[in-house]
C-alpha positions in Angstrom: -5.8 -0.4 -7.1 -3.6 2.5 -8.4 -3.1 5.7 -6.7 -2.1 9.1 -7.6 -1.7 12.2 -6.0 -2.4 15.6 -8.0 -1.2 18.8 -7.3 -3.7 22.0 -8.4 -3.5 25.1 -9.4 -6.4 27.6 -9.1 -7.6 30.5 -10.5 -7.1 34.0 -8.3 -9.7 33.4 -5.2 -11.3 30.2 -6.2 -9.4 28.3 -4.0 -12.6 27.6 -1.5 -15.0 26.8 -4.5 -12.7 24.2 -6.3 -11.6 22.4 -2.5 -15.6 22.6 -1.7 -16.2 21.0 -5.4 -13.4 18.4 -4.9 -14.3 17.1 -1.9 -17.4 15.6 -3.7 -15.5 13.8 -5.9 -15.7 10.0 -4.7 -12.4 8.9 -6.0 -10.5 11.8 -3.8 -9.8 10.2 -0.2 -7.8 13.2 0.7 -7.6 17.0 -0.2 -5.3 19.7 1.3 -4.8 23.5 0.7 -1.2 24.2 0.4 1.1 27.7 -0.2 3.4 27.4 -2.6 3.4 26.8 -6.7 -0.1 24.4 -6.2 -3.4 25.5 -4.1 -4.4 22.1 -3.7 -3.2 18.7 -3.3 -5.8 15.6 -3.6 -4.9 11.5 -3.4 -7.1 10.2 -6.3 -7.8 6.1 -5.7 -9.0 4.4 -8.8 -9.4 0.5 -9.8 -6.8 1.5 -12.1 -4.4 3.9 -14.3 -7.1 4.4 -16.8 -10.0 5.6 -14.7 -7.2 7.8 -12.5 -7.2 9.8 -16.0 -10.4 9.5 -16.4 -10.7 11.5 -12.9 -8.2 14.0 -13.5 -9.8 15.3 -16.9 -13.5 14.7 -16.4 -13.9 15.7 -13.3 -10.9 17.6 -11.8 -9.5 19.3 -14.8 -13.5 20.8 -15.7 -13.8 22.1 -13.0 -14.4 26.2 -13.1 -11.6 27.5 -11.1 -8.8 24.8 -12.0 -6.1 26.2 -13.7 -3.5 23.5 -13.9 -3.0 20.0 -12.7 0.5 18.1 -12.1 -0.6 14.0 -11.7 2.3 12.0 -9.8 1.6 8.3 -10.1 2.3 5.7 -7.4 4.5 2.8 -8.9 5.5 -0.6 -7.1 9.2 -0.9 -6.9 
């Protein structure tokens, strides 16, 4: 199982439409609004690395309203 957490930046008052997009998105087990640099934060669970990326540009990234992503990998010490 790998795990990542990605922050989001949105577009100017699209932060409702991308959160109410992203919550679709099966791999995302959690999604939060936040102030700051990002809009959004969202754990992505995947079966591995790979399909993480796969997540992130297919089906985050496209997304209308997403204007940057930041992808923090989980890693076993």
């Amino acid at each position: 199982m790998a795990l990542a957490f990605v922050l989001i930046s949105t577009l100017t008052a699209k932060e409702h439409v991308v959160y109410d997009s992203l919550i679709q998105v099966g791999e995302i087990s959690e999604l939060y609004p936040l102030f700051g640099e990002y809009d959004l934060i969202a754990k992505v669970e995947a079966k591995s690395e790979d399909e993480i990326g796969d997540v992130v540009v297919n089906k985050i990234r496209r997304l209308d309203g997403v204007a940057d992503t930041k992808t923090l990998t989980v890693v076993s010490l």
